[in-house]
Structures are given as structure tokens and as C-alpha cells.
C-alpha positions, 0 to 999 in steps of 0.5 A: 428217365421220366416223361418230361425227360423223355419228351424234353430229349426228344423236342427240345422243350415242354412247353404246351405251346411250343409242343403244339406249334411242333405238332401243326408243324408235323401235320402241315409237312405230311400234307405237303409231302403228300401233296407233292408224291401225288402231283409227282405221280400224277405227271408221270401217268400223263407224261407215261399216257401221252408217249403212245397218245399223241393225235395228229394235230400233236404230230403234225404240230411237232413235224412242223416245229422240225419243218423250221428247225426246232431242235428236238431237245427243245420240242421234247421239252414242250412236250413234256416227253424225251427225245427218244419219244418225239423220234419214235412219234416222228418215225409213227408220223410217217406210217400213216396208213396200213392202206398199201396203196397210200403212199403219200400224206399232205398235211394241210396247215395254218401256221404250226396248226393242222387243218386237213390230212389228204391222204393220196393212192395215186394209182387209183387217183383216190383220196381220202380227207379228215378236217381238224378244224371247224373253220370252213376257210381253212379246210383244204377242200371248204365245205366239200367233205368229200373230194374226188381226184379233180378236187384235188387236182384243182386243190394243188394247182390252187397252192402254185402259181398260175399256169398261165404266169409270164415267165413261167419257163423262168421260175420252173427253170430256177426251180429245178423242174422241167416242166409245170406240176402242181405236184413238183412244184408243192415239193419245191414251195410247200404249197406256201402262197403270199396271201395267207398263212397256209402251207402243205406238209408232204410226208412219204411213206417210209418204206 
């Protein structure tokens, strides 16, 4: 067999133009393979990185999400990751601090977006804040960057109605509680008040 023989069983044809065109052809299809192995690639590495690198706005954001019933399947697939992973950083949400004192974390939110983690050591009436927005109005405390307990304590009963309110015994009685707690009723209302759009995430720490 000789040459043209050779290519025509391989191509299909000798002719110059038509040997060219199959030539471009070839180049194009390495560099579109080649392009879509990267990006393939590229996704994995960042979809591998984000299972252990989710910030705490990310996790709040999820927590959020659960709060108003997202399924998890759904979140998940915002976030790129499986199920098995938004579980595990659900589960590392609620180990917030290695402090054995801390055993309560408020997450102070603007709609789904994090603004002010306190966290709480009741027996020593401590706290401790990191403000993830630059939004003076939406930090829990404004401008004070380290509050004290009385800070806090003015910060909760900011988030309830009055202690002072008409009917007062009524709404406590509906609410289940005994008596007027900021606290208690946070747990009850999330903190949630009809002139804004904020709201306060409580989370125990397991264990």
C-alpha cells in the first residue's frame, strides 16, 4: 500500500484542503478537551478546599437557611459541596469555642447575612464579639467594640418587648414563660423585632 493509499484509508481523503481542515479540527478538539480536564480539575481542588474552609459567615449563612427550612439537599447544592459535608460544618457550627466556660453563641444576623458573633461565659458574665460587617447599624453593639456584661444585658432587652409593655403578664403567659427574661424570651422570639430585618441565631454548645 502506498502513501496515498495509506492516508486515503486513514482520512477518508487526499485532498490538501480537505486534509487541512481535519488537521484544524484535531488542534481545536486537544484544546477543548484540554480546557474542560482543567476546569474539571480546577472545581474539584476548590470544591475539595471549601469542605474544611467555610467561614463563619458561610456557616451562619447555612445555619440560617436550615433556620427557615431549606433542605439540605438544596443548600448543598448552593454550595457546591454534598450533604455529608453542609452535616459535618453544621455539626462544627455548634463547637464554636475550645473555651469550656462558653457555652452559648449568638449569632447576630441581618436577614441570612452575619453581622456580630457574641460569644457567652455566663459564669463569669463575660463576652466576647467579632463584627463581620463594617455597617456600624448593624453591628449588635455599634460602635462599641468591647462590651462589657451590662452591654449585653442592655443588647437583650433591646431585642423584647418593653418591660414595661401593657399586658405584659398576657404576652409572657402565651409565650410559655413565667416571668420577664430577656434571655427566655430571645429563645422564644429570636430576637426578631417589626422595625428591622435582624434577628439573633442561638446556638448551644453540644456536648
Amino acid at each position: 500500500m502506498n502513501f496515498k493509499d495509506q492516508i486515503q484509508q486513514i482520512f477518508g481523503t487526499i485532498d490538501i484542503h480537505e486534509l487541512k481542515q481535519i488537521s484544524r479540527d484535531a488542534d481545536n478538539y486537544r484544546c477543548l478537551n484540554a480546557d474542560m480536564n482543567n476546569s474539571i480539575i480546577s472545581e474539584k481542588k476548590k470544591n475539595t478546599g471549601r469542605k474544611n474552609s467555610f467561614t463563619e459567615e458561610q456557616l451562619a449563612h447555612i445555619l440560617a437557611l436550615q433556620d427557615r427550612g431549606e433542605k439540605i439537599t438544596d443548600i448543598a447544592r448552593q454550595y457546591h459541596v454534598s450533604r455529608q459535608t453542609i452535616y459535618s460544618q453544621i455539626k462544627r457550627a455548634y463547637n464554636f469555642s475550645d473555651d469550656p466556660d462558653v457555652k452559648m453563641r449568638m449569632n447576630f444576623m441581618n436577614h441570612d447575612d452575619l453581622c456580630t458573633t457574641i460569644d457567652i461565659d455566663f459564669k463569669h458574665e463575660k463576652i466576647k464579639i467579632e463584627n463581620y460587617t463594617d455597617q456600624i447599624i448593624f453591628r449588635a453593639f455599634g460602635v462599641v467594640t468591647d462590651p462589657d456584661w451590662d452591654d449585653f444585658e442592655y443588647f437583650l432587652e433591646e431585642r423584647c418587648f418593653p418591660r414595661t409593655r401593657d399586658h405584659r403578664k398576657d404576652i409572657l403567659r402565651e409565650m410559655g414563660l413565667p416571668f420577664y427574661d430577656p434571655l427566655l424570651i430571645i429563645e422564644k422570639t429570636q430576637g426578631r423585632m417589626s422595625d428591622d430585618h435582624q434577628w439573633i441565631m442561638i446556638l448551644k454548645k453540644e456536648g
